[in-house]
VOBA-1610 file (N, C-alpha, C; in pm, whole numbers, padded with zeros to 5 digits, always signed):
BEGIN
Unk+09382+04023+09015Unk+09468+03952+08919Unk+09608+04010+08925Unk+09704+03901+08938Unk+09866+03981+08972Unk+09967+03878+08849Unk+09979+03912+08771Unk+10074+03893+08730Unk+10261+03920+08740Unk+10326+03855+08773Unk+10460+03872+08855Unk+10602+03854+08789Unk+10676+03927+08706Unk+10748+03842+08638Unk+10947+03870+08731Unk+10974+03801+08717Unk+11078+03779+08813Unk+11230+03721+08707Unk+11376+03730+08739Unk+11453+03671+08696Unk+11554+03803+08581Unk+11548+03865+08552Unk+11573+03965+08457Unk+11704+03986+08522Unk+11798+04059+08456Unk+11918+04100+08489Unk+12021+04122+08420Unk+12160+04150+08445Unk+12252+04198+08360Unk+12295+04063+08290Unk+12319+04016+08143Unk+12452+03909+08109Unk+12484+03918+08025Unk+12583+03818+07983Unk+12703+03864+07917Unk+12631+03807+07798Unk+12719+03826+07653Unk+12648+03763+07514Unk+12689+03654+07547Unk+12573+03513+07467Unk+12631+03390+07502Unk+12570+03320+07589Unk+12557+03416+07730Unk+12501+03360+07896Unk+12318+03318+07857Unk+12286+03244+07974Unk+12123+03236+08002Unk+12068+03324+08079Unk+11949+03303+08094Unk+11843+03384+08186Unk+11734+03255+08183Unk+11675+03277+08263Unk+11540+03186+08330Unk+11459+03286+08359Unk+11358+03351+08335Unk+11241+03398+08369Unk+11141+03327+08415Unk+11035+03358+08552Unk+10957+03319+08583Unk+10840+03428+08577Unk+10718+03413+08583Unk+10595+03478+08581Unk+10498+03417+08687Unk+10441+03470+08818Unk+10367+03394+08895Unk+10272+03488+08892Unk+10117+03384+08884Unk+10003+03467+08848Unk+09921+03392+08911Unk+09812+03525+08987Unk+09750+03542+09100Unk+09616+03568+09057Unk+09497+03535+09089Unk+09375+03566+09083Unk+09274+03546+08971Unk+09323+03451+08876Unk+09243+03349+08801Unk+09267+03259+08743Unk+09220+03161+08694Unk+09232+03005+08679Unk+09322+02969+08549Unk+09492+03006+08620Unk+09621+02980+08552Unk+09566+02883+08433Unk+09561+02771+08456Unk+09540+02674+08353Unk+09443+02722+08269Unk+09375+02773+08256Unk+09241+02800+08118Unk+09310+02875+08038Unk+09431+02933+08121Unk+09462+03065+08030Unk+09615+03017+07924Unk+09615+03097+07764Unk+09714+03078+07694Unk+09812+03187+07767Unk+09946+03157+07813Unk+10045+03234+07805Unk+10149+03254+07742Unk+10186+03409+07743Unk+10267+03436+07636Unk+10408+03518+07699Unk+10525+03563+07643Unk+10575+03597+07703Unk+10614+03738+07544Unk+10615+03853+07557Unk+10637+03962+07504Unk+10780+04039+07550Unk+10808+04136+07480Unk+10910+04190+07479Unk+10945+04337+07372Unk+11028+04430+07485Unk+11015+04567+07428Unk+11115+04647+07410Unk+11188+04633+07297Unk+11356+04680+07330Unk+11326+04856+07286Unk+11436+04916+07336Unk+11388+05099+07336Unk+11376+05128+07224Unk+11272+05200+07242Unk+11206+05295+07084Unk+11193+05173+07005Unk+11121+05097+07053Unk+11033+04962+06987Unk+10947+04948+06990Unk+10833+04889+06895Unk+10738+04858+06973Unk+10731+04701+07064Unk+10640+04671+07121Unk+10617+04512+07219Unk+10603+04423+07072Unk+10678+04312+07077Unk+10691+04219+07006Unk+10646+04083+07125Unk+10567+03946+07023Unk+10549+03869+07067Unk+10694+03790+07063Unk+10710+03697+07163Unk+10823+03610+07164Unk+10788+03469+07195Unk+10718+03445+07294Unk+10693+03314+07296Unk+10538+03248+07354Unk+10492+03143+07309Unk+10307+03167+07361Unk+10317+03000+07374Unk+10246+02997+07506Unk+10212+02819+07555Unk+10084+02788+07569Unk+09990+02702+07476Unk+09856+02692+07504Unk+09816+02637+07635Unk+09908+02520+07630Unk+09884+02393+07770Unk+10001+02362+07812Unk+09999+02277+07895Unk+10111+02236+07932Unk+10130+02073+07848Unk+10272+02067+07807Unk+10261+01962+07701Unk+10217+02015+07589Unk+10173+02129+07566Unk+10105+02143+07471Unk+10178+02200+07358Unk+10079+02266+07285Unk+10141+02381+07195Unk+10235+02526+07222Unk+10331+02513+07175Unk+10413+02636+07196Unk+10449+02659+07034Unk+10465+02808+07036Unk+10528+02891+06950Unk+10585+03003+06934Unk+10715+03071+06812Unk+10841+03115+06887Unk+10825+03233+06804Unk+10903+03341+06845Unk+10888+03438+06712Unk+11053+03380+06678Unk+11053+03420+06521Unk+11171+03333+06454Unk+11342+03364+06486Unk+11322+03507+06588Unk+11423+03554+06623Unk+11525+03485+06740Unk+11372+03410+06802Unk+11457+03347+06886Unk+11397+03180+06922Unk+11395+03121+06822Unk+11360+02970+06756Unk+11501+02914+06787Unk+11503+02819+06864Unk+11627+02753+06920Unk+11729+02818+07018Unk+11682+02899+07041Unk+11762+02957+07163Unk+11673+03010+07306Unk+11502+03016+07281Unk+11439+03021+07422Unk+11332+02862+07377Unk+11307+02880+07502Unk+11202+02792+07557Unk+11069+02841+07662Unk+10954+02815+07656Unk+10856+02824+07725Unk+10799+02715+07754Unk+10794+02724+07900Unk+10672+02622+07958Unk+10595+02646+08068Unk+10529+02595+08099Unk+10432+02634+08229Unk+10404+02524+08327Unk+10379+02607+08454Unk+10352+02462+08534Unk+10218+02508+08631Unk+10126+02395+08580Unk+10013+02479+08636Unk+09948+02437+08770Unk+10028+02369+08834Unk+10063+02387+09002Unk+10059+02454+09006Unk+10165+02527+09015Unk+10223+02678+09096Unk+10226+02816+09032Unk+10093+02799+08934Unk+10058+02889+08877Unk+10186+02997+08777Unk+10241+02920+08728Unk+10381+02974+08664Unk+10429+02955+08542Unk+10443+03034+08452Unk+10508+03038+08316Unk+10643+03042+08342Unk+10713+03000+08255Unk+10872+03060+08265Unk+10942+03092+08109Unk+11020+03137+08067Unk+11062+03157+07970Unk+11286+03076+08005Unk+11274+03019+07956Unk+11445+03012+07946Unk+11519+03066+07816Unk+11639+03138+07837Unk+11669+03196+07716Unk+11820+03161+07758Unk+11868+03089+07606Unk+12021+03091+07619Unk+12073+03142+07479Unk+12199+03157+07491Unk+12278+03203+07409Unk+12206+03360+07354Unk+12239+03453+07497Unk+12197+03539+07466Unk+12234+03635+07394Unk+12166+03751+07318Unk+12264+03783+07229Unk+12228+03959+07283Unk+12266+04088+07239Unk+12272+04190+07232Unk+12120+04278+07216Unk+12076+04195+07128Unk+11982+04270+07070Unk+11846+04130+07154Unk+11851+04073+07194Unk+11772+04037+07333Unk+11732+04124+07422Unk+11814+04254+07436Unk+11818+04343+07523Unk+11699+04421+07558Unk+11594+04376+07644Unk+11463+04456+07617Unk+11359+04413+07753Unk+11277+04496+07780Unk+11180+04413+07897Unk+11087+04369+07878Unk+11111+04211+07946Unk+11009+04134+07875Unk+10915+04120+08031Unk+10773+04123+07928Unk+10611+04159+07968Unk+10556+03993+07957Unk+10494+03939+08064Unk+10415+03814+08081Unk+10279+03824+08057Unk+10181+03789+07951Unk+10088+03803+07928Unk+10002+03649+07972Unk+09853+03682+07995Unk+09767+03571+07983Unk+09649+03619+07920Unk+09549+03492+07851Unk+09507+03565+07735Unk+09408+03431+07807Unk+09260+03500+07773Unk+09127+03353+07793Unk+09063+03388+07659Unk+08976+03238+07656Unk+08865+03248+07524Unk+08816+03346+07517Unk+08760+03400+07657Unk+08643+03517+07698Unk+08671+03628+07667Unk+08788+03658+07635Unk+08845+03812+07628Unk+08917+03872+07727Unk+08937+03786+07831Unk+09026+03837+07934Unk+09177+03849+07899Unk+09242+03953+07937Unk+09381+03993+07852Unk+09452+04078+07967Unk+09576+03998+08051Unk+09642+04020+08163Unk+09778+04062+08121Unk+09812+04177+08217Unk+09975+04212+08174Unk+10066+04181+08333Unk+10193+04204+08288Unk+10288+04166+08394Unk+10363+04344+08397Unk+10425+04356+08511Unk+10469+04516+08481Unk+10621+04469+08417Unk+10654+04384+08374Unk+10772+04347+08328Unk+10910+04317+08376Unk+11017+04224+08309Unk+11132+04240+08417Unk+11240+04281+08325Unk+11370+04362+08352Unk+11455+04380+08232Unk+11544+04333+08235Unk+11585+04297+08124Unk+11669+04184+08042Unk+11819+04250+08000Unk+11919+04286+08035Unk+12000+04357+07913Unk+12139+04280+07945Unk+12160+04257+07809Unk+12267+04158+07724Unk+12390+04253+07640Unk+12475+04245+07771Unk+12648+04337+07720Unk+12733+04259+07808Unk+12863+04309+07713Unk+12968+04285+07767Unk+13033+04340+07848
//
C-alpha cells in the first residue's frame, strides 16, 4: 500500500496550491479519503474528507470556501486545491484513506508553507 502525496511548496499569501495523492495497492474507490494537516508544535488536524466521487465532502471550518477536495477514481487520486492561501495554512499536509473494515492508510506528507 503506497500512498503518495505530491504538489507542496513555497507561496505567497493569497496564491494556490493543488495537491495530489496517488495511491497504490488497494481498491482506491471503496476507500473514504481525507486530507490532514500539521502545523509545528500542533497536533494533525482534519481538513478535508471525500466519501465518493460526486459524493459527500466535508471541510474543517478553517478552510470552508477556500479548499476543495475531489477524487478521481481512475487514476487512483485524491487532490486537495487550496486558494487564497493564508499564513497559518502553513503546515504538512498528510493523505489519508480510511475502509469500513478498519483499514487506515497514511501518506509521508508534502509541505505547504505560506510567506511572503
Amino acid at each position: 500500500v503506497q500512498l503518495v502525496e505530491s504538489g507542496g511548496g513555497l507561496v505567497q499569501p493569497g496564491g494556490s496550491l493543488r495537491l495530489s495523492c496517488a495511491a497504490s495497492g488497494f481498491t482506491f474507490s471503496s476507500y473514504v479519503m481525507s486530507w490532514y494537516r500539521q502545523a509545528p508544535g500542533k497536533e494533525r488536524e482534519l481538513v478535508a474528507v471525500i466519501i465518493s466521487v460526486g459524493g459527500s465532502t466535508n471541510y474543517a471550518d478553517s478552510v470552508k470556501g477556500r479548499f476543495a477536495i475531489s477524487r478521481d477514481d481512475g487514476k487512483n487520486t485524491v487532490y486537495l486545491q487550496m486558494n487564497s492561501l493564508r499564513p497559518e495554512d502553513t503546515a504538512v499536509y498528510y493523505c489519508n484513506a480510511k475502509s469500513v473494515w478498519g483499514n487506515n492508510y497514511w501518506g509521508k506528507g508534502t509541505l505547504v508553507t505560506v510567506s511572503s
